[in-house]
PDB file of N, CA, C and O in Angstrom, chain B, residues numbered from 101:
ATOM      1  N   UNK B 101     -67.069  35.767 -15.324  1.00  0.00           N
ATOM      2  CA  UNK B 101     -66.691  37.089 -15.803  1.00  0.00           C
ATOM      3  C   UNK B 101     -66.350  37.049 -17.285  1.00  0.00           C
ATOM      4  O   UNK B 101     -66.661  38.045 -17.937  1.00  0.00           O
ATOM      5  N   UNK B 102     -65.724  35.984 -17.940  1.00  0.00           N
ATOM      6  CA  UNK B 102     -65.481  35.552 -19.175  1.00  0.00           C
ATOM      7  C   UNK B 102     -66.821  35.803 -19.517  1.00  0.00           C
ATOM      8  O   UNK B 102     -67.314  36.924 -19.392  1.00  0.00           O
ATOM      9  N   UNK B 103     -67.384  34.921 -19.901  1.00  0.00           N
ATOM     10  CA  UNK B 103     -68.456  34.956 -19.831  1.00  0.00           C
ATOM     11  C   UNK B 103     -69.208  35.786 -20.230  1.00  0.00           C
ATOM     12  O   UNK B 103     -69.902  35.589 -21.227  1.00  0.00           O
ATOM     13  N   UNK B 104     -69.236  36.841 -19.575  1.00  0.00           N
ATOM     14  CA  UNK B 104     -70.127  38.536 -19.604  1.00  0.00           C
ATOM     15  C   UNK B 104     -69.214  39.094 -20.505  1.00  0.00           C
ATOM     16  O   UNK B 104     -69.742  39.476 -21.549  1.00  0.00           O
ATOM     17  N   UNK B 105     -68.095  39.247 -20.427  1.00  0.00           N
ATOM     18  CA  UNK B 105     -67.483  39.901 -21.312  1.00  0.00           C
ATOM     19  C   UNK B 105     -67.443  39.397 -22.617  1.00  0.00           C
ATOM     20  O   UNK B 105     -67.506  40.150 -23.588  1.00  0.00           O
ATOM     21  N   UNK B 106     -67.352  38.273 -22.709  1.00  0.00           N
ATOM     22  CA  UNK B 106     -67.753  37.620 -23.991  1.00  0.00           C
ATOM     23  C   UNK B 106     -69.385  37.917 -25.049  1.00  0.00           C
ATOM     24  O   UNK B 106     -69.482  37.979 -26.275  1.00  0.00           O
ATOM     25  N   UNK B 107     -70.327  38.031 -24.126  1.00  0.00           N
ATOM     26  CA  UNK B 107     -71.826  38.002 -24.497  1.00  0.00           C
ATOM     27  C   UNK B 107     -71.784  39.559 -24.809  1.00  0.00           C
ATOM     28  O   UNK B 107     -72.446  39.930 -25.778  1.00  0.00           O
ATOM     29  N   UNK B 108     -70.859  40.795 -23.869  1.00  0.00           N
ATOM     30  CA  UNK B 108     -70.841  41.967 -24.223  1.00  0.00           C
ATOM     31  C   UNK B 108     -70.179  42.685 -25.563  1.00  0.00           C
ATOM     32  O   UNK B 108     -70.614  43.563 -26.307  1.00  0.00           O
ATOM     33  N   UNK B 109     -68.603  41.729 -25.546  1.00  0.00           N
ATOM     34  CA  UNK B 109     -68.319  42.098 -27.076  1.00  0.00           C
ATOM     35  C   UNK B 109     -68.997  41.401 -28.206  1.00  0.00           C
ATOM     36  O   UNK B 109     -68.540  41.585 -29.334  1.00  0.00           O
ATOM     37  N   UNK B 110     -70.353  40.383 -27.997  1.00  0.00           N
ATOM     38  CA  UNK B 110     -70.582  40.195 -29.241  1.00  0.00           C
ATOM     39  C   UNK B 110     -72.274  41.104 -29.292  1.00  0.00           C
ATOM     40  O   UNK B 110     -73.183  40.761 -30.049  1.00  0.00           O
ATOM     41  N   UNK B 111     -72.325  41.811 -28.697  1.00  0.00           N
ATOM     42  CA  UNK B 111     -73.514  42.647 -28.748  1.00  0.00           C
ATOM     43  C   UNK B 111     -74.476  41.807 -27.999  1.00  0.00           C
ATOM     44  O   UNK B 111     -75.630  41.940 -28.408  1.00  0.00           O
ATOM     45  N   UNK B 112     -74.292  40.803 -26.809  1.00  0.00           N
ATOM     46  CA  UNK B 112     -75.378  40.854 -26.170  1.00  0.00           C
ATOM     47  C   UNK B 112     -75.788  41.515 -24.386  1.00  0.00           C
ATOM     48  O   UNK B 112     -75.070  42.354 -23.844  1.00  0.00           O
ATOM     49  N   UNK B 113     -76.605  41.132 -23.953  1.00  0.00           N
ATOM     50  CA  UNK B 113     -76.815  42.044 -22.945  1.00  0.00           C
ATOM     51  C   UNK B 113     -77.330  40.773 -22.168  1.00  0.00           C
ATOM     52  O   UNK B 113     -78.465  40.317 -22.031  1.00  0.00           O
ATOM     53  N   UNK B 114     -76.109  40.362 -21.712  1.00  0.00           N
ATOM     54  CA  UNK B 114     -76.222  39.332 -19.944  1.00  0.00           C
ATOM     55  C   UNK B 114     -77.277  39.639 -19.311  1.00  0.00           C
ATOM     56  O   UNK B 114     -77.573  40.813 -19.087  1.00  0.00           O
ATOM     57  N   UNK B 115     -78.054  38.550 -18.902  1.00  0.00           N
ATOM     58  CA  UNK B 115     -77.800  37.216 -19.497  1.00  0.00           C
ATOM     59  C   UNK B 115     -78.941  36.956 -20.754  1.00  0.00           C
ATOM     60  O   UNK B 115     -79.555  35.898 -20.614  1.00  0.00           O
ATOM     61  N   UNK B 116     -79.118  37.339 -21.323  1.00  0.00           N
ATOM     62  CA  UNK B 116     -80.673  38.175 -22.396  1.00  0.00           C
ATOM     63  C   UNK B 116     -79.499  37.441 -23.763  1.00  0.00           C
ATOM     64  O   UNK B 116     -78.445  37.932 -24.165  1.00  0.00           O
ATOM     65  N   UNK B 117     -80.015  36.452 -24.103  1.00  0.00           N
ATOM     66  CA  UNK B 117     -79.351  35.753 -25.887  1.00  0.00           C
ATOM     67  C   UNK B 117     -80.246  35.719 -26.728  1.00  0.00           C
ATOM     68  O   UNK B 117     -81.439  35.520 -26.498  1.00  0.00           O
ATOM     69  N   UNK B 118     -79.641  35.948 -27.972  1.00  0.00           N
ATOM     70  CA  UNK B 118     -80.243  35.442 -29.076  1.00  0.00           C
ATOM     71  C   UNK B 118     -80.683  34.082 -29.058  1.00  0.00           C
ATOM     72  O   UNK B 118     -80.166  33.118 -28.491  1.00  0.00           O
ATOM     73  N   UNK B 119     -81.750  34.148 -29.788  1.00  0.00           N
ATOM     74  CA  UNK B 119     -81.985  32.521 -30.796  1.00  0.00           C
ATOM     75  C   UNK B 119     -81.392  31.778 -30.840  1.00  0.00           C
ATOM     76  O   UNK B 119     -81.394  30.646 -30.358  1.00  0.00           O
ATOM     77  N   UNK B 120     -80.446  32.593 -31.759  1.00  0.00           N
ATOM     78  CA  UNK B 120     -79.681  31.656 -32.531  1.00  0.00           C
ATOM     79  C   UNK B 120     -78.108  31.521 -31.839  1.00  0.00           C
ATOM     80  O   UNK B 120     -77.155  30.883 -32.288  1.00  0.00           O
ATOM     81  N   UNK B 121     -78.197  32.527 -30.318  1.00  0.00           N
ATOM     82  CA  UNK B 121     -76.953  32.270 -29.679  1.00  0.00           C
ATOM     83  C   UNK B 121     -77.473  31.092 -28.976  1.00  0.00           C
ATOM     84  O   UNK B 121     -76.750  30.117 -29.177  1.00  0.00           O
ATOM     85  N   UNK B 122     -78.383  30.873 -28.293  1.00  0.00           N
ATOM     86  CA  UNK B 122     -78.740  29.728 -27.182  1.00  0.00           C
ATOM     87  C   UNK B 122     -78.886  28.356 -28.302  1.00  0.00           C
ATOM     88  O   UNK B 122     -78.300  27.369 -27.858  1.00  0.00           O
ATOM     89  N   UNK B 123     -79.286  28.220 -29.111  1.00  0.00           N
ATOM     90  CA  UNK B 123     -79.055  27.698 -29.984  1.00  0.00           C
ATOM     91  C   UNK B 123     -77.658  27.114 -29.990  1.00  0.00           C
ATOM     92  O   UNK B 123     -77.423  26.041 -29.436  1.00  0.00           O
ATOM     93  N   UNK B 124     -76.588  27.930 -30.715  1.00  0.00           N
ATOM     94  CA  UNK B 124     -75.290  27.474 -30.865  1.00  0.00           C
ATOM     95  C   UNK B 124     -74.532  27.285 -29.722  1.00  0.00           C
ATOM     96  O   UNK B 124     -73.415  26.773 -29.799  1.00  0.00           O
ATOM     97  N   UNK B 125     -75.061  27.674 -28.569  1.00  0.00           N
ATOM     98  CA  UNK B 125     -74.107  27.164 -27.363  1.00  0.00           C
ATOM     99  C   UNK B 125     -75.012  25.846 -27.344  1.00  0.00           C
ATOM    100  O   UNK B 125     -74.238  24.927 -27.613  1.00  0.00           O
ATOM    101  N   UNK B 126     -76.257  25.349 -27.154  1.00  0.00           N
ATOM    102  CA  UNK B 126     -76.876  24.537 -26.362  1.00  0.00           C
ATOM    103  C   UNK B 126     -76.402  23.021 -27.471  1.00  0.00           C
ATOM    104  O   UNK B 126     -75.969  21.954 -27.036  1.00  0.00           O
ATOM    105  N   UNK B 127     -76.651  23.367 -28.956  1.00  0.00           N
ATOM    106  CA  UNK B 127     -75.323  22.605 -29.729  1.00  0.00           C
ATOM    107  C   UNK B 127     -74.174  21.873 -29.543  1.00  0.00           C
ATOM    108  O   UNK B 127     -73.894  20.685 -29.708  1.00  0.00           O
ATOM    109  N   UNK B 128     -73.314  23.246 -29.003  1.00  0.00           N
ATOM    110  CA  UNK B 128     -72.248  23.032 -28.982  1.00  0.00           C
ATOM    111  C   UNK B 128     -71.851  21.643 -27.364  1.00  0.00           C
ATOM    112  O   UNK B 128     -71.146  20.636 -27.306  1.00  0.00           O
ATOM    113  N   UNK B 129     -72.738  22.350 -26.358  1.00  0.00           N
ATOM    114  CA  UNK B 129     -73.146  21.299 -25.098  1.00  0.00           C
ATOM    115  C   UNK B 129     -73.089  20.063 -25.576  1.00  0.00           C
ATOM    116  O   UNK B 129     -72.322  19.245 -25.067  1.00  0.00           O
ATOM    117  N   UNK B 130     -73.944  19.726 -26.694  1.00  0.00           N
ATOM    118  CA  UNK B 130     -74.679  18.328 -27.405  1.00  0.00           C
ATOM    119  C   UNK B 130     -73.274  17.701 -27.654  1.00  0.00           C
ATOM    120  O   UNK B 130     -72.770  16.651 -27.255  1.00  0.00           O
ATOM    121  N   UNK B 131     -72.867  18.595 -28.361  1.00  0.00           N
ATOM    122  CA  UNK B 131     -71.499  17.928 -29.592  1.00  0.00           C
ATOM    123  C   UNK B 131     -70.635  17.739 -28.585  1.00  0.00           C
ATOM    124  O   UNK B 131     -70.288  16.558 -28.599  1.00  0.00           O
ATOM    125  N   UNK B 132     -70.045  18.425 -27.587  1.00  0.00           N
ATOM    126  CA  UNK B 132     -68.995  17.665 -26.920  1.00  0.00           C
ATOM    127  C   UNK B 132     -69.299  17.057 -25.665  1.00  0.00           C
ATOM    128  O   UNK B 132     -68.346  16.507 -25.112  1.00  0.00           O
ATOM    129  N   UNK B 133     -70.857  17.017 -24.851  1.00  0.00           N
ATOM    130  CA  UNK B 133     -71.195  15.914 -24.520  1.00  0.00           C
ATOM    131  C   UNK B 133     -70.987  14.656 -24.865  1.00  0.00           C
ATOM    132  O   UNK B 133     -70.540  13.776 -24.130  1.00  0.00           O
ATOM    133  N   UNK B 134     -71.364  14.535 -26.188  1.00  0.00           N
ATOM    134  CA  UNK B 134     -70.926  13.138 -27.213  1.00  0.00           C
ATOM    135  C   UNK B 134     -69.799  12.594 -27.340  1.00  0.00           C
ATOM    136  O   UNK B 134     -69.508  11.405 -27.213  1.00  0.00           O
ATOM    137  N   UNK B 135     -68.920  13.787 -27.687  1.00  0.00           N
ATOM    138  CA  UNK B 135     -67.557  13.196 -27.814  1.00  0.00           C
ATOM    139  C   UNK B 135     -66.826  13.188 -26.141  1.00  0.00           C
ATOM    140  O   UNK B 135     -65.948  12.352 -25.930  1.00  0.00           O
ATOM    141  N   UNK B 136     -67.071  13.759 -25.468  1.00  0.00           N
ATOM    142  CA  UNK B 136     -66.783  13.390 -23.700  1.00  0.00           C
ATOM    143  C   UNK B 136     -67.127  11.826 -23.410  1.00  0.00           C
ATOM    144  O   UNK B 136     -66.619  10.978 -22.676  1.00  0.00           O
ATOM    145  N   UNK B 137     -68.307  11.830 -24.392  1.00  0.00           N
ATOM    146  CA  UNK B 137     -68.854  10.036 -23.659  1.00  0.00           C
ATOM    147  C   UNK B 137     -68.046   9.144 -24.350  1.00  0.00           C
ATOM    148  O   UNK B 137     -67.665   8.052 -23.930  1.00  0.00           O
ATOM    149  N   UNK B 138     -67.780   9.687 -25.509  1.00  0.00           N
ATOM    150  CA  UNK B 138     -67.192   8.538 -26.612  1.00  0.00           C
ATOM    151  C   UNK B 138     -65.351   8.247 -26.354  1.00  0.00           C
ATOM    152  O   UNK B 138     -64.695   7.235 -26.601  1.00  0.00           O
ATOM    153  N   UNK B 139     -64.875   9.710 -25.711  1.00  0.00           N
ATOM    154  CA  UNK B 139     -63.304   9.634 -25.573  1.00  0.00           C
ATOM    155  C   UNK B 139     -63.176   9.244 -23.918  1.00  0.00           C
ATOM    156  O   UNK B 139     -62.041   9.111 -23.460  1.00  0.00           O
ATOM    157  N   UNK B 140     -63.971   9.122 -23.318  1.00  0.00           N
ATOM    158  CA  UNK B 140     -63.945  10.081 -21.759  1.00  0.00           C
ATOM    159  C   UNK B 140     -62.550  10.254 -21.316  1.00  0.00           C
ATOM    160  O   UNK B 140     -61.769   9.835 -20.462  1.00  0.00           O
ATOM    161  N   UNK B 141     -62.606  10.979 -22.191  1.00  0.00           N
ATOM    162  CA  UNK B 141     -61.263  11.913 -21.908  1.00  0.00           C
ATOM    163  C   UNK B 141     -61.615  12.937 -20.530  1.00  0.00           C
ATOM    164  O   UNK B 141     -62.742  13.269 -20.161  1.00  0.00           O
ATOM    165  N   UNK B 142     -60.544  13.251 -20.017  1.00  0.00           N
ATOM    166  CA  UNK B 142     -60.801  14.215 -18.654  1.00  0.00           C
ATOM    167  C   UNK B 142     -60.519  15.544 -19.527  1.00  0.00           C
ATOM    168  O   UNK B 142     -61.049  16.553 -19.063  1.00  0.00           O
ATOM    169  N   UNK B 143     -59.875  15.692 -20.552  1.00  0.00           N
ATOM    170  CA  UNK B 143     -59.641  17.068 -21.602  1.00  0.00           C
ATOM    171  C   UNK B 143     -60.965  17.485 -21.910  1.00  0.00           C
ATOM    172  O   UNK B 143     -61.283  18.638 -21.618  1.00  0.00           O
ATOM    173  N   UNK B 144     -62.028  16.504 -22.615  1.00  0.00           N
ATOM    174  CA  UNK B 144     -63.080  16.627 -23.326  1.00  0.00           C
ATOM    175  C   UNK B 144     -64.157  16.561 -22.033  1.00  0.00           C
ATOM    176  O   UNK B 144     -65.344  16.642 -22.347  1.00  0.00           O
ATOM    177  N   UNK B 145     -63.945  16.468 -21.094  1.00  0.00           N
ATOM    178  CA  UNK B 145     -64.750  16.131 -19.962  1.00  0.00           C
ATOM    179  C   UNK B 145     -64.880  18.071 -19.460  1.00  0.00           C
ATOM    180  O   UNK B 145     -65.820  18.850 -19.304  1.00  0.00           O
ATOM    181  N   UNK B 146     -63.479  18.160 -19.365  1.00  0.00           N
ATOM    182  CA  UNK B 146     -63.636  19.682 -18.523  1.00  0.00           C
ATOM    183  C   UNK B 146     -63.937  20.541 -19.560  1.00  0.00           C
ATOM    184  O   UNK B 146     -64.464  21.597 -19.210  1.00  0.00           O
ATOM    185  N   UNK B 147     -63.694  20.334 -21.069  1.00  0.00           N
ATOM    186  CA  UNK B 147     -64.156  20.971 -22.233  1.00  0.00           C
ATOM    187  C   UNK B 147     -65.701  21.163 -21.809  1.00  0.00           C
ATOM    188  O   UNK B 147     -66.186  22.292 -21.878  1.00  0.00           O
ATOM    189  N   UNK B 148     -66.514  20.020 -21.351  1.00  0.00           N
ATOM    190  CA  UNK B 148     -67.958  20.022 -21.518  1.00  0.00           C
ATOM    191  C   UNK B 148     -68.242  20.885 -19.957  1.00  0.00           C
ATOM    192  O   UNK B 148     -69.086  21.782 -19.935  1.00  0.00           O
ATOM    193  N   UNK B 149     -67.811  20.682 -19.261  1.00  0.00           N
ATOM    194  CA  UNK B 149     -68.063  21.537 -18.183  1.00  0.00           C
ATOM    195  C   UNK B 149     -67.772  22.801 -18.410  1.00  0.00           C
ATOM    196  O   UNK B 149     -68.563  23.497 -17.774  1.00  0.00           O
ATOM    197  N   UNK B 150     -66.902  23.537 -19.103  1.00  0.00           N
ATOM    198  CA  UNK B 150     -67.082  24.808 -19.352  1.00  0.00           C
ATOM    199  C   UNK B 150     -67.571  25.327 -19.832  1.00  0.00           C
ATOM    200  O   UNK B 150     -67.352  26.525 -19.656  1.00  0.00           O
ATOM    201  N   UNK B 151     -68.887  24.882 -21.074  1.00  0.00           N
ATOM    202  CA  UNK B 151     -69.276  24.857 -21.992  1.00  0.00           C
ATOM    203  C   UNK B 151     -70.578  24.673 -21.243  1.00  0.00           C
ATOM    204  O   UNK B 151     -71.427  25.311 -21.866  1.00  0.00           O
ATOM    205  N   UNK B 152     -71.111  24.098 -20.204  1.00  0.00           N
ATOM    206  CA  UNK B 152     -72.154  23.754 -19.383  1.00  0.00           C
ATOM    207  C   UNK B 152     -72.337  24.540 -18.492  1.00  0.00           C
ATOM    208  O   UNK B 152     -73.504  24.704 -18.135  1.00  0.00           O
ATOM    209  N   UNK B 153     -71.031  25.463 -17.677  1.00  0.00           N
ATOM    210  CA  UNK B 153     -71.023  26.458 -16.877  1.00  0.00           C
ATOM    211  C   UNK B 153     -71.567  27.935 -17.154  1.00  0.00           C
ATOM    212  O   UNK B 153     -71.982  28.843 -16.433  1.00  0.00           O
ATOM    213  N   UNK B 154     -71.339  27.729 -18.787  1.00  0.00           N
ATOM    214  CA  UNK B 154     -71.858  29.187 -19.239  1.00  0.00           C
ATOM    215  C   UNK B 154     -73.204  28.977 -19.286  1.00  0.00           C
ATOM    216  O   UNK B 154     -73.787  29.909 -18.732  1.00  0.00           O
ATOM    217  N   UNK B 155     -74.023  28.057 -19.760  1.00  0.00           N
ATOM    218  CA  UNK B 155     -75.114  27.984 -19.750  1.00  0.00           C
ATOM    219  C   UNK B 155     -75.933  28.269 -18.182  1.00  0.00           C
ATOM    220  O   UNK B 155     -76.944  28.908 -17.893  1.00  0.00           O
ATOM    221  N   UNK B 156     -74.991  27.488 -17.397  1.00  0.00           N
ATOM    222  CA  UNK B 156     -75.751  27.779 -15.781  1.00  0.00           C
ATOM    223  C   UNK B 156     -75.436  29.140 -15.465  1.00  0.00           C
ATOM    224  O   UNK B 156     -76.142  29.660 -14.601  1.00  0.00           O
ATOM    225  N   UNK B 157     -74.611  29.764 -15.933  1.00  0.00           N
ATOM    226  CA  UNK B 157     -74.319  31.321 -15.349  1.00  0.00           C
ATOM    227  C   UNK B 157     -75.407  31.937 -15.621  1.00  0.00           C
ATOM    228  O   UNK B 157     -75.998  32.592 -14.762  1.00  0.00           O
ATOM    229  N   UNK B 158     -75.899  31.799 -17.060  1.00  0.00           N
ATOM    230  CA  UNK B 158     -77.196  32.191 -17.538  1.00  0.00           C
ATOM    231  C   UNK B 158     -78.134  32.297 -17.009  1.00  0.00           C
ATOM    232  O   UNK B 158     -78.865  33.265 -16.798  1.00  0.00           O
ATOM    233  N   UNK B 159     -78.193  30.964 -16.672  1.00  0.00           N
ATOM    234  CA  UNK B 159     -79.631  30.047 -16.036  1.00  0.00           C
ATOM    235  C   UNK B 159     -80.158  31.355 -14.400  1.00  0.00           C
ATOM    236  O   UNK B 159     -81.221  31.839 -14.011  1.00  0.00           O
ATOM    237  N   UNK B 160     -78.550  31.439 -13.887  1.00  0.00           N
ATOM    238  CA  UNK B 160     -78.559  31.863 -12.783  1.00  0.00           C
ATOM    239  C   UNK B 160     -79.108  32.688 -12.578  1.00  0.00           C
ATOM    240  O   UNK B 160     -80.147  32.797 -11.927  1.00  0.00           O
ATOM    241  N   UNK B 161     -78.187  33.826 -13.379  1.00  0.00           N
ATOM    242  CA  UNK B 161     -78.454  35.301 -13.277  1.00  0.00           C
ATOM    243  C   UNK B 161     -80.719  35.595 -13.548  1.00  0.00           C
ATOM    244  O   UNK B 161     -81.617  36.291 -13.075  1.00  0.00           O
ATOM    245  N   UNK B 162     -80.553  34.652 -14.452  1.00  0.00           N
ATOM    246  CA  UNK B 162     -81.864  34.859 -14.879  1.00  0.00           C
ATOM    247  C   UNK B 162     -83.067  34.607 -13.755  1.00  0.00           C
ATOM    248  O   UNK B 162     -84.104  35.259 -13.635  1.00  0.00           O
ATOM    249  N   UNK B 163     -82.585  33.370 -12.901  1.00  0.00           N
ATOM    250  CA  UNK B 163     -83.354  33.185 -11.757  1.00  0.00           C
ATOM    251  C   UNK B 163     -83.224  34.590 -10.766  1.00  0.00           C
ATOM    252  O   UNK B 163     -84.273  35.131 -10.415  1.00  0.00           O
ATOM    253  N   UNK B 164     -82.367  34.961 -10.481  1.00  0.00           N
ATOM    254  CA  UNK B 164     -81.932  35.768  -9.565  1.00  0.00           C
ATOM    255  C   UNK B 164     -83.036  36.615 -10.055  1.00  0.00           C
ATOM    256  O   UNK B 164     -84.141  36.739  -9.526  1.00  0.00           O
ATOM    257  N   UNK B 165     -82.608  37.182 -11.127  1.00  0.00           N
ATOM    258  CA  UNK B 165     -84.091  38.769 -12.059  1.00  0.00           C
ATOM    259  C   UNK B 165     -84.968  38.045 -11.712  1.00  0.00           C
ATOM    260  O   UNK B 165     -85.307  38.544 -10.639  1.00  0.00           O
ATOM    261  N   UNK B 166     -86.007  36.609 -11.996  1.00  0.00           N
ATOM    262  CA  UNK B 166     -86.742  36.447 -11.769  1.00  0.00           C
ATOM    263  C   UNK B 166     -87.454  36.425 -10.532  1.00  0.00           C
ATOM    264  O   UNK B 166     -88.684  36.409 -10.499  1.00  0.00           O
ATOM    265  N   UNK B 167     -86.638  36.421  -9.378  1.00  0.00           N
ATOM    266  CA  UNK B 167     -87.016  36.012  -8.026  1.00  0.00           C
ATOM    267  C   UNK B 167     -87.183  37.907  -7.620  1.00  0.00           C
ATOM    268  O   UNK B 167     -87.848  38.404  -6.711  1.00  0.00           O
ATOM    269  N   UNK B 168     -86.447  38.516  -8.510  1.00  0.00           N
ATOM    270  CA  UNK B 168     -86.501  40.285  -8.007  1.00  0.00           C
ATOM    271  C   UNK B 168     -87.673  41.023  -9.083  1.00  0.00           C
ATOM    272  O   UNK B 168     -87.811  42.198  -9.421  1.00  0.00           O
ATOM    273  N   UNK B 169     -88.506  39.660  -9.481  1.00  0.00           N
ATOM    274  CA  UNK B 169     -89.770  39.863 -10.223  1.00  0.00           C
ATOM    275  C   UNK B 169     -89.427  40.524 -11.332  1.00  0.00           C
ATOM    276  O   UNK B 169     -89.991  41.618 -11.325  1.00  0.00           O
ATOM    277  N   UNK B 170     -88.697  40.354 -12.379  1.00  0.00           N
ATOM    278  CA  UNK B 170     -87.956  40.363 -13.480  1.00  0.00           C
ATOM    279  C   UNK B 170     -88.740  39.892 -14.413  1.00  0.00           C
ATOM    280  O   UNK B 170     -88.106  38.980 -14.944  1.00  0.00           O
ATOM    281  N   UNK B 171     -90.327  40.060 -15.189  1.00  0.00           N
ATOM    282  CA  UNK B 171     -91.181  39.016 -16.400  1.00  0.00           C
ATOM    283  C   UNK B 171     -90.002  39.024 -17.570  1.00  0.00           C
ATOM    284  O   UNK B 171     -89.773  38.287 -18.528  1.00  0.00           O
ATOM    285  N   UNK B 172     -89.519  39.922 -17.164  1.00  0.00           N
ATOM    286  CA  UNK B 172     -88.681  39.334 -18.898  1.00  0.00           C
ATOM    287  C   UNK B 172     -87.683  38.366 -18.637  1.00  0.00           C
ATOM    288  O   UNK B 172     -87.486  37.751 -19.685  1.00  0.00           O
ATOM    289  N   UNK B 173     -87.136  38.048 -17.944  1.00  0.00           N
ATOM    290  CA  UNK B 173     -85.889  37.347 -17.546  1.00  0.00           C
ATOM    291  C   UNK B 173     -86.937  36.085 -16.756  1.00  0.00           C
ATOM    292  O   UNK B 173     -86.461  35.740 -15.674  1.00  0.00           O
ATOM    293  N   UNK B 174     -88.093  35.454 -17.080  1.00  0.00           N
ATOM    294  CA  UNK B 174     -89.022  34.662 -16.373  1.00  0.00           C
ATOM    295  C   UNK B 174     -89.321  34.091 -18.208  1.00  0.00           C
ATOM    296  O   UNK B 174     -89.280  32.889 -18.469  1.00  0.00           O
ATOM    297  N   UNK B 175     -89.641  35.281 -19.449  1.00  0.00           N
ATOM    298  CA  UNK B 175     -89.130  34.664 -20.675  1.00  0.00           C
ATOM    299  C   UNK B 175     -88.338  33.972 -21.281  1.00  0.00           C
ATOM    300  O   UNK B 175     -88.411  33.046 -22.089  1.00  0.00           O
ATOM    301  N   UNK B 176     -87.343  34.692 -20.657  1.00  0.00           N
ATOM    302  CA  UNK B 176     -86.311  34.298 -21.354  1.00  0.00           C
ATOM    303  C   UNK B 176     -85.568  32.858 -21.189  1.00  0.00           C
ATOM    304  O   UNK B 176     -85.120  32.083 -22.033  1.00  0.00           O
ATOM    305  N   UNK B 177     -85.611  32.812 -19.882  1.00  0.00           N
ATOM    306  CA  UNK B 177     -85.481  31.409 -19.033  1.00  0.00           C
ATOM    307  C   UNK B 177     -86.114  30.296 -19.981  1.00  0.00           C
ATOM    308  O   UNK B 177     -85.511  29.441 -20.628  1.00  0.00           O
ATOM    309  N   UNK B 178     -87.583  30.543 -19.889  1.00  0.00           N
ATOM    310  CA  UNK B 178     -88.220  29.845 -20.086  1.00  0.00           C
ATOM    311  C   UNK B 178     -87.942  29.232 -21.768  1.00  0.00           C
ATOM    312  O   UNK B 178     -87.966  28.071 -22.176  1.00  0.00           O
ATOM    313  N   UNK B 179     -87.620  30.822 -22.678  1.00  0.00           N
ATOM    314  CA  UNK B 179     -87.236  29.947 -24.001  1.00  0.00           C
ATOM    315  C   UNK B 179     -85.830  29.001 -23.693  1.00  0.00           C
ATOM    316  O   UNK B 179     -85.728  27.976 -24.367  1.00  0.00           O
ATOM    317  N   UNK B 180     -85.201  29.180 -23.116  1.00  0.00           N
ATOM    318  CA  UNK B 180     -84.480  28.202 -22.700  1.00  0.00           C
ATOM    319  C   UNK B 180     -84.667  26.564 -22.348  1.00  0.00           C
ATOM    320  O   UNK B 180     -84.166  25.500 -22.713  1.00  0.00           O
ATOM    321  N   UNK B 181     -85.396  26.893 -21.687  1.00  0.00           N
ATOM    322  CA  UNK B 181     -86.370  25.350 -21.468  1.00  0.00           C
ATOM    323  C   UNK B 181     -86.903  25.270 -22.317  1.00  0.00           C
ATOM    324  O   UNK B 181     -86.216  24.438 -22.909  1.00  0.00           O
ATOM    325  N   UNK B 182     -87.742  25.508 -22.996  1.00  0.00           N
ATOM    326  CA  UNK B 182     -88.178  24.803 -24.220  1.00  0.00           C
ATOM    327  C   UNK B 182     -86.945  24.669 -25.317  1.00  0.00           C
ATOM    328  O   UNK B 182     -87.247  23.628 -25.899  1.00  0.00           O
ATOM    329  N   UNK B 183     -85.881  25.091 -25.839  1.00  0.00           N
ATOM    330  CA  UNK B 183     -85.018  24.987 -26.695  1.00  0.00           C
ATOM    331  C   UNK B 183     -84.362  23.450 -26.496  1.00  0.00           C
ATOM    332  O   UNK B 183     -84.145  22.488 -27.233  1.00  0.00           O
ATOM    333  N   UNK B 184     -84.093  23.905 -24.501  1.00  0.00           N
ATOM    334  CA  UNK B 184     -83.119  22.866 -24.447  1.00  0.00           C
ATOM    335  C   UNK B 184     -83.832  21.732 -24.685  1.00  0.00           C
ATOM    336  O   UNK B 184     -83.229  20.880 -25.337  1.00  0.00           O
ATOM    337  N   UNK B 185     -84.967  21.470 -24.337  1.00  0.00           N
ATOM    338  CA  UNK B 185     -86.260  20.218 -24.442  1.00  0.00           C
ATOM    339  C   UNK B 185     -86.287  20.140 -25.907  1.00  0.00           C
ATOM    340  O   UNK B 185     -86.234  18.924 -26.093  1.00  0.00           O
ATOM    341  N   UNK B 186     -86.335  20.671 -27.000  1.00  0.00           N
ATOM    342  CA  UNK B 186     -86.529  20.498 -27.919  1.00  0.00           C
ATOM    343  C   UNK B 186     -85.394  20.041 -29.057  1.00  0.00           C
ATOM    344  O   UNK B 186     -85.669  19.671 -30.199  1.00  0.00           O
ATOM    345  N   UNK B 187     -84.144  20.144 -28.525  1.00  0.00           N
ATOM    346  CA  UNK B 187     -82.786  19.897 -28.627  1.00  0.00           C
ATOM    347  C   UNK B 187     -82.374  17.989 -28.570  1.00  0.00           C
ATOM    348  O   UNK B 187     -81.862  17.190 -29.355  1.00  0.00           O
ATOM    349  N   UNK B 188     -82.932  17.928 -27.203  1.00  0.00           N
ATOM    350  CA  UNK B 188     -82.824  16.596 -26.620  1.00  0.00           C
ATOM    351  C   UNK B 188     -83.678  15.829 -26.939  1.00  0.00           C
ATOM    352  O   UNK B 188     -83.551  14.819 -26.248  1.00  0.00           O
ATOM    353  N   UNK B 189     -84.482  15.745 -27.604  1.00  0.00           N
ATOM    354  CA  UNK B 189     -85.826  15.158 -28.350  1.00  0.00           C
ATOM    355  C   UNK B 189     -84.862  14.649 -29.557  1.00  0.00           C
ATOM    356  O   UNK B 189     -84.779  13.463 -29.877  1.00  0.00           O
ATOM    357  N   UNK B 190     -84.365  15.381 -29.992  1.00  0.00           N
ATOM    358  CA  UNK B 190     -83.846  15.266 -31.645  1.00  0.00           C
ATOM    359  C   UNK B 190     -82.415  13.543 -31.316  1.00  0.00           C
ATOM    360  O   UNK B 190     -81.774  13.084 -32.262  1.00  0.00           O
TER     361      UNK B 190
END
């Protein structure tokens, strides 16, 4: 619910992101993945799980449109997969 309300006050429309929002979350995943492995801290651990949860809420909702034959939300997904693939390469 965070979440939605969050993506709504910054002008987006759940689960439908910018560029350059999937971008800076899928980042942000990276960066404290790293430091989770490097501290394994249980702080920096549940940091990365919340930070991983928003992304699957995404993921979700988007399957759900897609399965109720949703082509745009079958896009959008999909730039997702390629971002995140192209992220993890680097």
């Amino acid at each position: 619910m965070v979440m939605v309300l969050g993506l709504v006050a910054c002008g987006e429309k759940f689960p439908y992101t910018s560029q350059s929002t999937k971008e800076k979350m899928i980042k942000e995943v990276k960066v404290v993945m790293e430091k989770a492995e490097e501290t394994r801290s249980e702080k920096d651990a549940q940091v990365l799980l919340e930070k991983m949860g928003e992304i699957i809420k995404i993921s979700t909702e988007l399957e759900k449109r897609i399965s109720e034959g949703d082509e745009k939300a079958r896009e959008e997904l999909e730039k997702w997969d390629k971002l995140i693939k192209e992220i993890e390469s680097q």
